[in-house]
C-alpha positions as CSV (number, residue, x, y, z in Angstrom):
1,X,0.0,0.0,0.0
2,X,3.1,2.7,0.5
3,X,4.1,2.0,-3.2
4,X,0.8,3.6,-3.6
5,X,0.6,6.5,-1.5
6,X,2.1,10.0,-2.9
7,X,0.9,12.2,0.0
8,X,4.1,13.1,1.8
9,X,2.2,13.9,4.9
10,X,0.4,10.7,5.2
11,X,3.8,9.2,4.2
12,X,5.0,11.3,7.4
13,X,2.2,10.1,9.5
14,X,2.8,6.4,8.9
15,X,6.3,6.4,9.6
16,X,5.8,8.5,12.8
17,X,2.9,6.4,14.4
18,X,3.5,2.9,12.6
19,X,5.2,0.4,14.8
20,X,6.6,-1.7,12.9
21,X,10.3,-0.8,12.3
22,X,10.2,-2.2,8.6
23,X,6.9,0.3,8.3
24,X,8.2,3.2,10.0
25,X,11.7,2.9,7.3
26,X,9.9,2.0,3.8
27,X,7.6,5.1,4.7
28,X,10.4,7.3,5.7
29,X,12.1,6.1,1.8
30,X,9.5,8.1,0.1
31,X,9.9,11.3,1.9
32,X,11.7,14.3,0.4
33,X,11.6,16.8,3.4
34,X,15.0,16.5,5.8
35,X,13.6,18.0,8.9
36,X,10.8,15.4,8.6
37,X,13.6,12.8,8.6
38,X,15.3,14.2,11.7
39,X,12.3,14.4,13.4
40,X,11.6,10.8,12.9
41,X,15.3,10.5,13.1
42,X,15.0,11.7,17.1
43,X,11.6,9.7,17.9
44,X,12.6,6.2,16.5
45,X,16.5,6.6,15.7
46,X,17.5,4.7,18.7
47,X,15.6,1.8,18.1
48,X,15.3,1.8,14.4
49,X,19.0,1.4,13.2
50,X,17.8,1.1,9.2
51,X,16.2,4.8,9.9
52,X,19.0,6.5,11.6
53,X,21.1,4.7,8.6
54,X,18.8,6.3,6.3
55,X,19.3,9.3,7.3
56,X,22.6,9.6,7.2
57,X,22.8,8.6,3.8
58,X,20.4,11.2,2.9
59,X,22.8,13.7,4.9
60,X,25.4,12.4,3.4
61,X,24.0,12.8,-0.1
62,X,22.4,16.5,0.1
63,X,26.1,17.6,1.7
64,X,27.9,15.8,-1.3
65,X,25.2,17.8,-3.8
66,X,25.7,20.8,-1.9
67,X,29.5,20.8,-2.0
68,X,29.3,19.8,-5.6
69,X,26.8,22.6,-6.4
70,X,29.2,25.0,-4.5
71,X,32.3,23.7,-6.8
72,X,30.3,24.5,-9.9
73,X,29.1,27.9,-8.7
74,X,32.7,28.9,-7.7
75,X,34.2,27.7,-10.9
76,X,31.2,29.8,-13.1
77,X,32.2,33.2,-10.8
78,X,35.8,32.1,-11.2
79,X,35.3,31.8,-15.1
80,X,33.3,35.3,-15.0
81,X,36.7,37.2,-13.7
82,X,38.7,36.4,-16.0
83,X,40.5,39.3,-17.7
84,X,38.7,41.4,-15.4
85,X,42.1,42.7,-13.9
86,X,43.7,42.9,-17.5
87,X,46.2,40.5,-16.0
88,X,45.7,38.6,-19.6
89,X,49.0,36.1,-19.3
90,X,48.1,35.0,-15.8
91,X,44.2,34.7,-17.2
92,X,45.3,32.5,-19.9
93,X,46.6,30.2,-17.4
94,X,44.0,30.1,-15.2
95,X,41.6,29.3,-17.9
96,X,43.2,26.3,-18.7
97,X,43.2,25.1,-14.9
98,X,39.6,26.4,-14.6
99,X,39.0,23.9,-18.0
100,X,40.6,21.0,-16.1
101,X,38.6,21.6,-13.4
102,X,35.6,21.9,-15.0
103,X,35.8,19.0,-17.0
104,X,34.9,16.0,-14.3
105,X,31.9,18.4,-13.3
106,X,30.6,19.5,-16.7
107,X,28.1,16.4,-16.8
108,X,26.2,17.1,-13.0
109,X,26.1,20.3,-13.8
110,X,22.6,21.7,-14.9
111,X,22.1,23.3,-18.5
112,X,22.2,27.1,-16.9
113,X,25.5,26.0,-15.0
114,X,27.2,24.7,-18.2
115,X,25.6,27.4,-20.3
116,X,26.7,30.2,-17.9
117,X,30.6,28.6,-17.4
118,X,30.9,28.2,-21.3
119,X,29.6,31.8,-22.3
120,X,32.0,33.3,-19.9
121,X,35.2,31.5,-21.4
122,X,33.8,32.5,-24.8
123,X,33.5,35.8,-23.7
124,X,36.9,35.8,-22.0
125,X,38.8,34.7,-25.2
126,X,37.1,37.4,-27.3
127,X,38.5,39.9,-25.1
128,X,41.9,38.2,-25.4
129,X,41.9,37.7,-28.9
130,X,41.2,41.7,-29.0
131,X,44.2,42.4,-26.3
132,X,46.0,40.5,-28.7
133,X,45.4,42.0,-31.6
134,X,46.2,45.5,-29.4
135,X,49.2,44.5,-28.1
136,X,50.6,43.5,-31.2
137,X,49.9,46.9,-32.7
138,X,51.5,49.1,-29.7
139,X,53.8,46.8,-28.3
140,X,56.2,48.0,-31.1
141,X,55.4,51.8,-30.4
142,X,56.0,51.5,-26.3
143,X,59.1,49.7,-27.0
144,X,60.3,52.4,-28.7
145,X,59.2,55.0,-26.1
146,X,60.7,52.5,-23.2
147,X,64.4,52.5,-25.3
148,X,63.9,56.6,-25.0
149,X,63.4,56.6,-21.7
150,X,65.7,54.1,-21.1
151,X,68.7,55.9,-22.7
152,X,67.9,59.2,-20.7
153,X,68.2,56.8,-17.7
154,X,71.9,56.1,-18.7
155,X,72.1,59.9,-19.5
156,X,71.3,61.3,-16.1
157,X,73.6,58.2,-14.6
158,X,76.5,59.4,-16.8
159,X,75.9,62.9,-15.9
160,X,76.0,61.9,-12.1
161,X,78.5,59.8,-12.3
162,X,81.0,61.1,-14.4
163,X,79.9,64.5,-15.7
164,X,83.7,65.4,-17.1
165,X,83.3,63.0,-20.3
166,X,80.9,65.9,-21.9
167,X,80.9,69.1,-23.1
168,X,78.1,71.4,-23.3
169,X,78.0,71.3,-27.2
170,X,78.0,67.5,-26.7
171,X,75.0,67.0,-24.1
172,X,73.1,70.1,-25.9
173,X,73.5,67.3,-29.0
174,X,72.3,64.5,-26.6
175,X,69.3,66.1,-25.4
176,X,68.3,67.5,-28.4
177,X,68.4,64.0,-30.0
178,X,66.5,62.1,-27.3
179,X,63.8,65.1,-27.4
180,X,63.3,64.8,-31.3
181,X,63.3,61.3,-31.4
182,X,60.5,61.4,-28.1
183,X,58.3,63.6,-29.8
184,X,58.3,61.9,-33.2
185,X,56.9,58.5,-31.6
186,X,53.6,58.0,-32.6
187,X,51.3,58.0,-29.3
188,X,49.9,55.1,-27.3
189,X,46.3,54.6,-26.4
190,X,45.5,56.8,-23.2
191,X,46.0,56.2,-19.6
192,X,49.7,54.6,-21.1
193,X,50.9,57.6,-23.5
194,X,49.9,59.4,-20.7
195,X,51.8,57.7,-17.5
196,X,54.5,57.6,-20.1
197,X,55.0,60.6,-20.8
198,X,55.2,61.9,-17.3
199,X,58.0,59.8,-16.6
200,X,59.5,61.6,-19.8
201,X,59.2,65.1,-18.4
202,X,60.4,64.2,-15.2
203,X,64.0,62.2,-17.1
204,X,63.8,65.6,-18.9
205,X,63.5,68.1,-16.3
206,X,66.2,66.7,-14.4
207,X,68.8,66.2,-17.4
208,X,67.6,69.9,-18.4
209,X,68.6,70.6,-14.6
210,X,72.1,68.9,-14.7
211,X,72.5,70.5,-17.8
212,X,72.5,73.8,-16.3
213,X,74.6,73.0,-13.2
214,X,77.2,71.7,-15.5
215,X,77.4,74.6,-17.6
216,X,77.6,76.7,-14.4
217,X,80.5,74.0,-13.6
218,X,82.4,74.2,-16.9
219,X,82.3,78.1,-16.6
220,X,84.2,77.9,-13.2
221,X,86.6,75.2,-14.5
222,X,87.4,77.4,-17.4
223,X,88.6,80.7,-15.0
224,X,90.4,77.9,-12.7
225,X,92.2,76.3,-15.8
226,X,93.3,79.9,-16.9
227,X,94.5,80.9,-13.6
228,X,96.2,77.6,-13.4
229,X,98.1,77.9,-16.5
230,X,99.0,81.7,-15.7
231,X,100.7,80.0,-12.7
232,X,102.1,77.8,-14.8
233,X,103.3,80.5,-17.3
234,X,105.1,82.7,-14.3
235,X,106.6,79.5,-13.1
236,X,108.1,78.7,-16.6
237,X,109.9,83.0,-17.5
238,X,113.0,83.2,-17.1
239,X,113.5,86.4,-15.3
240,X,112.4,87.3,-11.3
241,X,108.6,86.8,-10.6
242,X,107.1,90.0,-8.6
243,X,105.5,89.3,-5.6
244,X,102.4,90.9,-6.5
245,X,102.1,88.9,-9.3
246,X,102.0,86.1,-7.1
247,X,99.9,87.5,-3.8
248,X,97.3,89.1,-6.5
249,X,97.1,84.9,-8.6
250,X,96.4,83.6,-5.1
251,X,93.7,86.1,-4.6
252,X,92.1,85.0,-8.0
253,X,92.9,81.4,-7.3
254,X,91.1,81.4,-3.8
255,X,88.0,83.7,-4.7
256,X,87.2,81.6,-7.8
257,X,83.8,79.6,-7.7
258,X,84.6,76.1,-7.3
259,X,82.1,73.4,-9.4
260,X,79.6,71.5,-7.5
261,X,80.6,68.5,-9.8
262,X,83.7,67.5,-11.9
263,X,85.8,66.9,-8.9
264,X,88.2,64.6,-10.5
265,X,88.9,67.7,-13.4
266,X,88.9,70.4,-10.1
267,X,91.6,68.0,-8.0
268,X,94.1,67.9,-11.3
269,X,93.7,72.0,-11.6
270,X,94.5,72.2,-7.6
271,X,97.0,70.1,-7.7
272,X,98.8,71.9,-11.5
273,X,98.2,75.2,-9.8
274,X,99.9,74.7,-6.6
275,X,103.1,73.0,-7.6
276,X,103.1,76.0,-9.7
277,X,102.5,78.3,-6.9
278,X,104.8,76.2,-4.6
């Protein structure tokens, strides 16, 4: 007669009141609702071993669903991310594991699941294939820009470093090369060209900066070299040297601006100038 019955609270009833263990669990088979199961889980679990067993297989069951339902929901929001971040190499590689992952689940899922998983991969490789197709036309155009900016970083180390190996006519040539070839580039897409090309002005300003300090630098090397090789000319005549020649040269030679850089070139003209003096 239970083969017969649909009614899940008669169904309910039976196994609740019924006392006859076989009963009570063939009646407790047909029912769907879980907290009806408990509750007939609590009044004849103890005595009724095949019912608590039931139970826990049902447990057992709507946990596994639940976890597997979970895994297919996280993989579809996982799947809807990607290239979110424009992190497109690292997106390429998680689609593949997200693929794999997939894979062993695809069939349990429902048709909304697999339909939702598979739109967002097709939608994620669109916008790759586009990236692509991006990068591949302005990859050339910021490597140019990145070699500019790249050689005015060796320019401003140079100037630092060793600011003696130019003259102004030379850097004046330097900088006006790196600025012509900068501003012949053809532009990237904004927010790049624009990021760019503040890290241009800024390599610029500064080189334009040491640019004037060595000019200022040069100017005070050039009176030092000339008072250094008058020295050098009084210490080479042949006849007497007055000594006002010589108080009036140390005067020059001690009021002179010194430069804030070339100290290599300033130490050779100290040195020339006082074994002249001495």
């Amino acid at each position: 007669a239970l083969d017969q019955i649909d009614d899940q609270e008669l169904l309910y009833d039976i196994a609740l009141h019924d006392n006859l263990k076989d009963i009570q669990f063939q009646a407790a088979q047909r029912i769907e609702d879980l907290e009806k199961l408990k509750t007939l889980d609590k009044q004849h679990g103890k005595n009724n071993k095949r019912l608590r067993q039931l139970l826990k297989e049902r447990l057992d069951h709507i946990q596994q669903r639940q976890q597997l339902e979970d895994q297919i929901t996280h993989l579809c929001a996982e799947a809807e991310t990607l290239g979110k971040t424009k992190t497109w190499e690292q997106d390429k590689t998680r689609m593949r594991v997200l693929q794999q992952s997939w894979q062993p689940l695809a069939k349990q899922a429902s048709v909304e699941q697999q339909t939702r998983f598979q739109t967002a991969l097709d939608d994620f490789q669109q916008r790759l294939q586009q990236h692509e197709q991006h990068e591949q036309r302005v990859r050339p155009l910021r490597e140019a820009r990145q070699e500019i900016l790249a050689a005015s970083t060796r320019l401003l180390k140079q100037l630092q470093d060793a600011p003696e190996v130019y003259t102004l006519e030379s850097l004046d040539t330097e900088l006006s090369t790196l600025h012509r070839r900068w501003s012949q580039q053809e532009s990237l897409p904004s927010p790049e060209q624009e990021q760019l090309e503040k890290q241009w002005q800024a390599a610029y300003e500064r080189l334009r900066h040491l640019r004037t300090s060595l000019a200022d630098d040069l100017q005070a090397i050039e009176k030092l070299t000339q008072l250094a090789e008058k020295a050098d000319s009084l210490r080479r005549q042949d006849k007497p040297v007055q000594s006002k020649l010589v108080l009036s040269l140390q005067s020059d030679w001690t009021n002179s601006k010194r430069p804030h850089g070339l100290r290599s070139v300033l130490a050779e003209l100290e040195q020339s100038f006082h074994r002249s003096m001495d």
